[in-house]
C-alpha positions as CSV (number, residue, x, y, z in Angstrom):
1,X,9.8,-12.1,12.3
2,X,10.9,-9.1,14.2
3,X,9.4,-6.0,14.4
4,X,9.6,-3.0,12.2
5,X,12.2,-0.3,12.7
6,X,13.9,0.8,9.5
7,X,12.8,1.6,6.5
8,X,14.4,3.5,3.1
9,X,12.4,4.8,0.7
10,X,13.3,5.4,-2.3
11,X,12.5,8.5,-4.2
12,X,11.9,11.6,-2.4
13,X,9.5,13.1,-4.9
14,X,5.9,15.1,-4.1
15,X,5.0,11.1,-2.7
16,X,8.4,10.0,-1.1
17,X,9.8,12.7,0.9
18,X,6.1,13.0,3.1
19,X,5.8,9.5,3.3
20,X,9.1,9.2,5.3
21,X,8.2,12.4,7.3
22,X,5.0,10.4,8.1
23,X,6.9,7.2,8.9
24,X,9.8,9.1,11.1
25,X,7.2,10.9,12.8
26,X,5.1,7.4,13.7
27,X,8.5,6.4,15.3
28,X,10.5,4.7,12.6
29,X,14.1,5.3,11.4
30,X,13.8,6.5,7.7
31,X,16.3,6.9,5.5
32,X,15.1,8.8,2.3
33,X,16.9,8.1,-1.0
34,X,17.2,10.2,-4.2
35,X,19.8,10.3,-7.0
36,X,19.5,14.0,-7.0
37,X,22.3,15.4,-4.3
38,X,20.7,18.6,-4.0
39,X,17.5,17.2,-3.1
40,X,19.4,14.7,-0.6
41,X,21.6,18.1,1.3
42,X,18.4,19.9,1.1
43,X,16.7,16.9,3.4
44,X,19.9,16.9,5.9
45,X,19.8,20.2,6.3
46,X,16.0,20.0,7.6
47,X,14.1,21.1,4.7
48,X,11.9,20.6,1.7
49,X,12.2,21.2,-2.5
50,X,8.8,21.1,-2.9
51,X,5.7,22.8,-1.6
52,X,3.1,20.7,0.7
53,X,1.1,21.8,4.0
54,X,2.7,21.4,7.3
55,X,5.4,19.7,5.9
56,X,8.7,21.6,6.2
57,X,7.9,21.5,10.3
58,X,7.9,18.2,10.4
59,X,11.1,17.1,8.0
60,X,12.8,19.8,10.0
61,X,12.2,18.3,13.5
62,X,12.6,14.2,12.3
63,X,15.9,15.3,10.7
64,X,17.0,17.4,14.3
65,X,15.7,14.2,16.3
66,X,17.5,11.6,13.8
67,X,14.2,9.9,12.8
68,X,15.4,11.1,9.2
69,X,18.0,11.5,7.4
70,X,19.0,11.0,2.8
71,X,21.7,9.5,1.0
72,X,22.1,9.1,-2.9
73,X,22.5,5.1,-2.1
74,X,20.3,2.6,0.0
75,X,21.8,0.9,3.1
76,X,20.4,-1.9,4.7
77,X,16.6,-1.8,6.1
78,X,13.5,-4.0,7.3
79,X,11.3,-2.1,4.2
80,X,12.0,-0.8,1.1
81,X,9.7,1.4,-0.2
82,X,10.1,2.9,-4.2
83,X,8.1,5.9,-4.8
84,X,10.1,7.2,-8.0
85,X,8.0,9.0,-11.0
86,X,6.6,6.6,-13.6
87,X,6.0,8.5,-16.0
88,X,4.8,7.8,-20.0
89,X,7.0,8.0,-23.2
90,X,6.0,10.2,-26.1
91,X,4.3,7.5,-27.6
92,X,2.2,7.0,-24.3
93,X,3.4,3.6,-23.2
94,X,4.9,3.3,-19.5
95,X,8.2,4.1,-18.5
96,X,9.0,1.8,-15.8
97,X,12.9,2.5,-16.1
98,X,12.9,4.2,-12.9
99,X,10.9,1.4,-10.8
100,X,13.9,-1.0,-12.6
101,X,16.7,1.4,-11.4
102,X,15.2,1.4,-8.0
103,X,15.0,-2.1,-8.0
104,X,18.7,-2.6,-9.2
105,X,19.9,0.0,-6.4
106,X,18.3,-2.2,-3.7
107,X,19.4,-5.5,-4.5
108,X,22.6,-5.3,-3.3
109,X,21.4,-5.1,0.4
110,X,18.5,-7.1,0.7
111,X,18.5,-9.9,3.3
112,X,16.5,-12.1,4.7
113,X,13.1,-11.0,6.1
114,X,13.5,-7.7,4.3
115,X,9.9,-6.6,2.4
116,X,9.9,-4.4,-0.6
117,X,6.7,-2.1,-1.3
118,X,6.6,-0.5,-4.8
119,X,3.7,2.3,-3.9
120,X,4.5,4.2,-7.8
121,X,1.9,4.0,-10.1
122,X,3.0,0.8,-12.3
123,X,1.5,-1.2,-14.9
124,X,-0.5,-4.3,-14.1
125,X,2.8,-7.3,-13.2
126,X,5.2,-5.0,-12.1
127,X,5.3,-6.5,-8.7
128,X,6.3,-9.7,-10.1
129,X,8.6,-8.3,-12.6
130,X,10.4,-6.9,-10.0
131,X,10.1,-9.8,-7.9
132,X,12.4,-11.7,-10.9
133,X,14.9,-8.8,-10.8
134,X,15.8,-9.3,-7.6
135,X,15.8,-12.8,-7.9
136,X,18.1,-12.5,-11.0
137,X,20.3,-10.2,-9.0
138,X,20.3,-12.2,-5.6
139,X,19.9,-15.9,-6.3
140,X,21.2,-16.7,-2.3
141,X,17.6,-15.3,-1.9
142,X,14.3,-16.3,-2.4
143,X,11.5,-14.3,-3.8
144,X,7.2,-15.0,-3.5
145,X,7.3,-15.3,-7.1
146,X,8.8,-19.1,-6.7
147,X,8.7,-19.4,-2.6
148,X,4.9,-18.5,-2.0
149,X,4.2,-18.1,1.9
150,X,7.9,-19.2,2.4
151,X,10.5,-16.8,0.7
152,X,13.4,-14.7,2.5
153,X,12.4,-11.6,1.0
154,X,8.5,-10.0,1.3
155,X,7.0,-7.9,-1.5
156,X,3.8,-5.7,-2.3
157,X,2.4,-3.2,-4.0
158,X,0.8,-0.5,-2.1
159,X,-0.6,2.2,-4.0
160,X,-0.6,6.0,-2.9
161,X,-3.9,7.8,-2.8
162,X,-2.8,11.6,-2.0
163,X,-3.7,14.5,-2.9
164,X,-1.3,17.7,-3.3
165,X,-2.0,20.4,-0.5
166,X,-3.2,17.6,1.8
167,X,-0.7,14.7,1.5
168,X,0.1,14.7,5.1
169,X,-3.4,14.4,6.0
170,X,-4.6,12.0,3.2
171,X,-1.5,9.9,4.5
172,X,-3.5,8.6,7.3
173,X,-6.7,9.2,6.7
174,X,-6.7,7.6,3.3
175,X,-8.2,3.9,2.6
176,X,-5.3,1.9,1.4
177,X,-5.2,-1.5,-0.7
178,X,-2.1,-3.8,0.3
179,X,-1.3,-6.1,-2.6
180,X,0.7,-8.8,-1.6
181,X,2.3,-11.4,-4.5
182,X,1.3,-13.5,-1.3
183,X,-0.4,-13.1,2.0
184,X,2.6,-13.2,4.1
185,X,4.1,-10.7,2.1
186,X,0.1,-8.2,2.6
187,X,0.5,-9.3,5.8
188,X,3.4,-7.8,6.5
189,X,2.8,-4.8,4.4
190,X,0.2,-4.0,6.7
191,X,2.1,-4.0,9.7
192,X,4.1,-1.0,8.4
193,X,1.2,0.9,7.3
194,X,-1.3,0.2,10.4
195,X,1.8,2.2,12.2
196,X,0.6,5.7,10.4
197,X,-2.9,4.7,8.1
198,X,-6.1,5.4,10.4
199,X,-8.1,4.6,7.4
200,X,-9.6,1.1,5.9
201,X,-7.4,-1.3,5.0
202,X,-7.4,-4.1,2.4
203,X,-5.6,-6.7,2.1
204,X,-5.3,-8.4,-1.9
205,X,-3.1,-9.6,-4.5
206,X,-0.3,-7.4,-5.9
207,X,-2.1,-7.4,-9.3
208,X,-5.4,-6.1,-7.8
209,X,-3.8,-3.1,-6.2
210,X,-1.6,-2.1,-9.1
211,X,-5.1,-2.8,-11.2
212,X,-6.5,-0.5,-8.9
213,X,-5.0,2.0,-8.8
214,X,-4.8,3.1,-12.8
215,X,-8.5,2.4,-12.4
216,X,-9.4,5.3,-10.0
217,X,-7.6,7.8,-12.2
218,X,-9.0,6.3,-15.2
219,X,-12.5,6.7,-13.7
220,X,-12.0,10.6,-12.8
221,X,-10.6,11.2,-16.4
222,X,-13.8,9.7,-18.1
223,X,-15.8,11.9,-16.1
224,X,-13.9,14.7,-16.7
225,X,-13.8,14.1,-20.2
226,X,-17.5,14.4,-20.2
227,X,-17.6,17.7,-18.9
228,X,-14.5,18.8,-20.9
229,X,-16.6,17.1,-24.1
230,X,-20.1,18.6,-23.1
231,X,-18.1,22.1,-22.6
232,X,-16.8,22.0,-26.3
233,X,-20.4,20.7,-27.4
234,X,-22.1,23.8,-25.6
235,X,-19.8,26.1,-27.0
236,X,-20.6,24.7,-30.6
237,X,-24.1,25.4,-29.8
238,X,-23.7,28.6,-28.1
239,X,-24.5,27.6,-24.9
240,X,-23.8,28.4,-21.5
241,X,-22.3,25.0,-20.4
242,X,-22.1,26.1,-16.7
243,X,-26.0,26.9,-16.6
244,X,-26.7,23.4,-18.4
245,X,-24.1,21.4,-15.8
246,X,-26.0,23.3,-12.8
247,X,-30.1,22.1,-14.4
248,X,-28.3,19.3,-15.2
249,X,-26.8,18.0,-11.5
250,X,-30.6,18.8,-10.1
251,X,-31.4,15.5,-11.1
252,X,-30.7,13.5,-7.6
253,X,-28.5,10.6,-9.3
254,X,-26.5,12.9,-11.8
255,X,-23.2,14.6,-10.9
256,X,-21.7,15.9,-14.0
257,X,-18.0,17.4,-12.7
258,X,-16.3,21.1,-13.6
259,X,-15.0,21.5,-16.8
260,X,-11.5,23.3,-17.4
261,X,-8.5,23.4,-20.0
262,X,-7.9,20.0,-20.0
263,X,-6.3,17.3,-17.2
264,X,-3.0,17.6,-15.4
265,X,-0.8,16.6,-12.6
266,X,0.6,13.6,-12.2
267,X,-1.6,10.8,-12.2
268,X,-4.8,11.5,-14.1
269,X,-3.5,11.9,-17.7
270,X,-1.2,9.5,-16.9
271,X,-2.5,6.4,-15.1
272,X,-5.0,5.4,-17.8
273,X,-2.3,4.9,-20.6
274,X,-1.1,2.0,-18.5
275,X,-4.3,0.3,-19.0
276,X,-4.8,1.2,-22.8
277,X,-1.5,-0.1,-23.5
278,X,-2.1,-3.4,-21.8
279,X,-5.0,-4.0,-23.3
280,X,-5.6,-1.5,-26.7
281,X,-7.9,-3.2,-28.3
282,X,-10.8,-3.1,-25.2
283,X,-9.8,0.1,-23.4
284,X,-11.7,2.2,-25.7
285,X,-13.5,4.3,-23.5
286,X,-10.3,5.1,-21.5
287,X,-9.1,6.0,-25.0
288,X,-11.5,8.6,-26.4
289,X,-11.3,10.0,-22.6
290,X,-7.9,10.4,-23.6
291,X,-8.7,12.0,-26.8
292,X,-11.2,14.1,-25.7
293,X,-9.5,15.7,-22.6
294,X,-6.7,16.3,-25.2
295,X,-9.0,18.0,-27.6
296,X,-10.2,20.5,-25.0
297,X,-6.6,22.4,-24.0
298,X,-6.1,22.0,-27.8
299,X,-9.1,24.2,-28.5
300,X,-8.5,26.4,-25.5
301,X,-5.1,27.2,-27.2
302,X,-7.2,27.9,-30.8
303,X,-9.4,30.0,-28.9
304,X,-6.4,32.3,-27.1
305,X,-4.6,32.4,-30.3
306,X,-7.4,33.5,-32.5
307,X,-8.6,36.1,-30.0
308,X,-5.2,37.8,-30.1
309,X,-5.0,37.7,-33.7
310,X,-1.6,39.1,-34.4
311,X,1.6,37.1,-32.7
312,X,2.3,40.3,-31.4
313,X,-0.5,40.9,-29.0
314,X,0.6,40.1,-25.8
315,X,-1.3,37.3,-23.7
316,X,-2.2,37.1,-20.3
317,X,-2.3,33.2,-18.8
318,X,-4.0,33.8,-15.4
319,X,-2.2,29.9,-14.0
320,X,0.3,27.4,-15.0
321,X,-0.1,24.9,-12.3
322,X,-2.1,21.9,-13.3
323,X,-4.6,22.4,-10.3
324,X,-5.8,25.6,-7.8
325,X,-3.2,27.1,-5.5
326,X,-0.3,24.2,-5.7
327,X,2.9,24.9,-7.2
328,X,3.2,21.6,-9.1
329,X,3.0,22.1,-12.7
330,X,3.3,18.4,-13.7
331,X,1.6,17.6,-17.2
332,X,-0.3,21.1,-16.4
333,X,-2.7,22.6,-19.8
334,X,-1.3,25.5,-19.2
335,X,2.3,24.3,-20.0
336,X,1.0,22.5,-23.4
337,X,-1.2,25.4,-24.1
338,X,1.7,28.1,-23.2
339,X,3.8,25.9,-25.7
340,X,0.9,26.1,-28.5
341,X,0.8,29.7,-28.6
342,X,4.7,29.7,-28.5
343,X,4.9,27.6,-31.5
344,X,2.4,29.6,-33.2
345,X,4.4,32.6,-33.0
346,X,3.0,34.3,-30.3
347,X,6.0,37.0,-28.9
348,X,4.2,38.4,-25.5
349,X,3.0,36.1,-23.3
350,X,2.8,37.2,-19.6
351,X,2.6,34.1,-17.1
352,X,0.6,34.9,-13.7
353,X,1.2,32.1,-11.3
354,X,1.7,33.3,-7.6
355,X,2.8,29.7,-6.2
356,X,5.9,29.5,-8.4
357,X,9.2,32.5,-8.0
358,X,10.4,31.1,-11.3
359,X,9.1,30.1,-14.8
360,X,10.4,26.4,-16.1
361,X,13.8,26.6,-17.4
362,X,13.3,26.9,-21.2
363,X,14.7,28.6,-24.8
364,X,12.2,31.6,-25.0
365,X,14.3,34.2,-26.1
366,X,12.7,36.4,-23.8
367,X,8.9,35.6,-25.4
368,X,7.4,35.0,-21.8
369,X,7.6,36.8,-18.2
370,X,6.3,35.8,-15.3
371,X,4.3,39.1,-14.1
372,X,1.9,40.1,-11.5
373,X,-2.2,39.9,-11.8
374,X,-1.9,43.9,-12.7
375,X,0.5,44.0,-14.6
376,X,-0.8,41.0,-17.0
377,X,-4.6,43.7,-16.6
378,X,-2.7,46.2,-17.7
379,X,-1.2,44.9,-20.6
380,X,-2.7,41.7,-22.2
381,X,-5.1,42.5,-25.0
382,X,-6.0,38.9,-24.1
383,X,-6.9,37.3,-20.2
384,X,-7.0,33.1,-20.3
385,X,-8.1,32.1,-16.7
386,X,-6.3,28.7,-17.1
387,X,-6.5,27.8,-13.1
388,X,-8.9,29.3,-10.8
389,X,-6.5,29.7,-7.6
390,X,-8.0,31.2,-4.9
391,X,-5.5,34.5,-5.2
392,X,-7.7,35.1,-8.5
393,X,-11.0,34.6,-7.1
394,X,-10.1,37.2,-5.0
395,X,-9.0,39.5,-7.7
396,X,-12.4,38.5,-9.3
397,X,-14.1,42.2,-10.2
398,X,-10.8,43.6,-11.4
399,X,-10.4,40.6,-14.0
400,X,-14.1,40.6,-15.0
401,X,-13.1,44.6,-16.0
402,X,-11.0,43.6,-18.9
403,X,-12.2,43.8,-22.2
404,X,-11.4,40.5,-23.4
405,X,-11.3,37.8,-21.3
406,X,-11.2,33.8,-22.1
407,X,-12.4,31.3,-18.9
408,X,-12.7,27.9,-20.2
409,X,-12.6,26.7,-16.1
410,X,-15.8,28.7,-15.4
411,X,-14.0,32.0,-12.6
412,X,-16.3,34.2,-14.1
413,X,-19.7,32.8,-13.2
């Protein structure tokens, strides 16, 4: 089998578009795909939608060498990697739909030797639901699923472990688990990734690596549902919960994380709904971690709302971004708690979040700005630190000033 030179990957999200910047600059040909035109010109023209480290320099100077380039359509590759948003319904089951439009997109130019990679977070058999997709769509080809060790066409799953600020860097340095539906197919995975990954390197079955994955974020959102839970407890009890999490991590084989105003981004309040919905009637701890992450930005939104008393006090949310100093507000508390004080009535809501120039497209009828630190000081009868960024750390004596402040993610100690 020859060796690697193209790959297209699909989806040029907060994962896709620094993965090809990572595979162009290894020495690769990348072609990124996206439905969304603007987001494909904005590539050609040699720069990036979305905020991450270091990265603008690099998509800048792949695109001006022709190491990468977007379209709204895939062409013909050696790899096809999907990175598209999986995302859950309102009912919390997985919405795959994009992973199947991906797949659908592809088809027509697969050929022989050709290895697909799905790296988005998927529930447990998508590889080899996929793997019949294609199959249906290209019987002249043959697919792992029925050909193990001897199909035309390769596939994987390959999880991404990245963190937002440090993507580039996590890119390489970052372990990675290549799930093959069989071993030619990890095999083969891994002679993409050993071109860019410095870190470990595991070689399984697709089903283990989607299995995987969903289990580290369902991991981090138990144990930050017990801090969330043992926040709500202390408050209950009137008790600082910061002083008992500081006795409390003394102990040498305890670690109790941060609190804060619930879970966001991507991943974390996401990932372990896959799991529950495969198996609901076992998952129950991943459940109630559910439930009680939930349950904190819900009473961080009681606690604002009763502290302002009358809709007509204005309110000061110090961060809308679902973690410090990023601009991604992805399934952000902030967003669900800014949306429980808006249903709620509340008329004057000042938004301070310095890594976005815009608020989220919405029907407020003018109910919320997007203001600066002293202007929110100035004019909010109520302060809610939602994020502690670093720009409000820095700002730390002048927010401690005002008369009422609310800091469910602990700024103030």
């Amino acid at each position: 089998m020859q060796s690697i030179r193209n790959v297209a990957v699909i989806g040029l999200g907060y994962v896709g578009l620094p993965t090809a910047a990572v595979l162009a600059r290894s020495g690769l040909t990348v072609l990124g795909v996206d439905v969304n035109k603007a987001v494909v010109d904005t590539v050609n023209e040699g720069r990036i939608h979305i905020a991450e480290h270091d990265l603008a320099g690099i998509v800048q100077q792949m695109v001006r060498n022709g190491q990468l380039r977007a379209s709204v359509a895939p062409e013909p590759a050696d790899v096809f990697m999907i990175a598209v948003p999986t995302p859950v319904n309102q009912d919390n089951t997985p919405n795959m739909t994009l992973v199947d439009a991906a797949c659908a997109a592809i088809a027509p130019v697969l050929k022989k030797n050709d290895l697909v990679i799905i790296e988005s977070t998927s529930t447990v058999g998508t590889t080899e639901r996929a793997a019949q997709l294609f199959a249906q769509a290209r019987p002249d080809l043959t697919f792992p699923s029925t050909h193990p060790e001897a199909s035309d066409v390769l596939m994987a799953y390959c999880p991404e472990r990245i963190l937002p600020g440090a993507t580039l860097r996590e890119l390489v340095e970052n372990a990675r688990i290549l799930g093959g539906l069989d071993k030619r197919s990890a095999s083969r995975a891994e002679e993409l990734y050993a071109q860019f990954v410095k870190g470990e390197m595991i070689l399984s079955h697709a089903r283990v690596a989607e299995m995987s994955k969903l289990t580290e974020n369902a991991f981090r959102d138990v144990n930050i549902a017990f801090a969330n839970e043992l926040s709500m407890v202390c408050e209950e009890l009137d008790i600082n919960v910061w002083s008992v999490i500081e006795a409390a991590n003394l102990h040498p084989r305890v670690n109790i994380l941060q609190p804060g105003a619930g879970v966001g981004g991507h991943c974390i309040p996401v990932d372990p709904w896959f799991i529950i919905n495969r198996a609901p009637d076992t998952a129950k701890v991943m459940r109630a971690a559910r439930v009680a992450n939930h349950e904190k930005t819900h009473r961080v939104t009681v606690r604002i709302a009763d502290a302002a008393g009358d809709s007509n006090s204005a309110i000061a949310l110090l961060g809308l971004s679902y973690k410090p100093n990023v601009d991604d507000l992805r399934e952000s508390p902030s967003l669900e708690i800014l949306e429980g004080l808006l249903g709620q009535g509340f008329s004057q809501i000042l938004v301070v979040e310095p890594n976005i120039e815009a608020l989220p497209t919405g029907d407020y009828n003018g109910r919320i700005r997007l203001v600066s630190l002293s202007e929110a000081l100035a004019q909010a009868k109520v302060v809610a630190i939602l994020v502690n960024h670093a720009g409000f750390r820095a700002e730390i004596e002048a927010i401690r000033q005002h008369p009422l402040v609310i800091d469910p993610v602990g700024a103030l100690q």
